[in-house]
N, C-alpha and C positions, 0 to 999 in steps of 0.2 A: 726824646727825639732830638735828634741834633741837626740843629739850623745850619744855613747855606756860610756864613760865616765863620761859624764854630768848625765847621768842614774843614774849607778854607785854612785857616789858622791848625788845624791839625795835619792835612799836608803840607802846610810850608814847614812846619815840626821834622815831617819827615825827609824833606830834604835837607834840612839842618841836619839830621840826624846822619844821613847818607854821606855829605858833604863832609863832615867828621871822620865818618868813616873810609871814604875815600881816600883820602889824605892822611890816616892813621901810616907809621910804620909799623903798627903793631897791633893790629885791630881787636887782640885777645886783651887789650888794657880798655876798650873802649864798651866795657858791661852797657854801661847807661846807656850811649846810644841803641845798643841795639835792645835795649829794655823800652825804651821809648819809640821805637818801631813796633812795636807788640802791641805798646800799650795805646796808640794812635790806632793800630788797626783794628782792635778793640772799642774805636768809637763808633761807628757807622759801617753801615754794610759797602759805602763809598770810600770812604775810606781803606776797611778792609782790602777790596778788590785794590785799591790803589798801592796801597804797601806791598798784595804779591806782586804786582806788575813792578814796582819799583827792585826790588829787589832784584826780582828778574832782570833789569837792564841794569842797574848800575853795577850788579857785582856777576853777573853772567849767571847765576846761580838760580835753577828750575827746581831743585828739589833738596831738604833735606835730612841728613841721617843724623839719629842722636843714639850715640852707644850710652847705656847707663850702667854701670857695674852695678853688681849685687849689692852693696852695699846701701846703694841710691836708687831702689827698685820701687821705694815709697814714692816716687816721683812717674813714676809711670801713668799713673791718674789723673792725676796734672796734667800730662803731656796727649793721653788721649783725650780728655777734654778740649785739648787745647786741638785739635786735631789732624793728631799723629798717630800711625794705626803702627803696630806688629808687623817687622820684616820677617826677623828670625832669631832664635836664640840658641845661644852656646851657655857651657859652663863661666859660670862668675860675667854673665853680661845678658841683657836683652838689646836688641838693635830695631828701632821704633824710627819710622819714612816719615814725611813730609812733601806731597806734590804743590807747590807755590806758584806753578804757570798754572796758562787754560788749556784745557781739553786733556783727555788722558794722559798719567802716569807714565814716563819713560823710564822710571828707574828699573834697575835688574830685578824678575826675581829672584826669592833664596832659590840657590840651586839645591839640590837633594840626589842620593846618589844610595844603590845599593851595595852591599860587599857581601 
């Protein structure tokens, strides 16, 4: 169980982490921060809730999408544990959602179409 302190000290992490990343030019250099956004929201269910809500405002971002190519489909397990359910899949990729606000899912469904 993690104390009101240990809390604490795990959201200001996250705003270190945010703050980094806000100021990145290049935010696809910046792995560690956003591994330590995960890994803080992995402490407490307080936490948790706090890291979606943060990500939500600082970078505008409600939901999101992880394409994984075939190659990297071992990671899929991961990612639904972690949870991320199945959008849709095509040849050589599966496309696996993440909702990060509160209340229902805005992102698109797969569309589907007959011929």
């Amino acid at each position: 169980m993690t104390g009101p302190a240990e809390e604490t000290a795990y959201i200001e992490k996250l705003y270190e982490y945010g703050e980094q990343l806000n100021n990145a030019t290049d935010r696809s250099q910046n792995v560690q921060d956003y591994q330590g956004i995960i890994d803080a929201a992995k402490t407490s269910a307080k936490a948790k809730h706090f890291s979606h809500w943060f990500i939500d405002l600082i970078f505008g971002k409600k939901g999101i999408w992880l394409r994984l190519p075939l190659e990297k489909s071992d990671l899929v397990p991961i990612a639904n544990k972690e949870g991320f359910g199945y959008h849709h899949a095509e040849p050589g990729y599966v496309m696996l959602t993440y909702w990060i606000s509160e209340g229902p899912s805005m992102l698109q469904v797969n569309g589907s179409h007959i011929m």
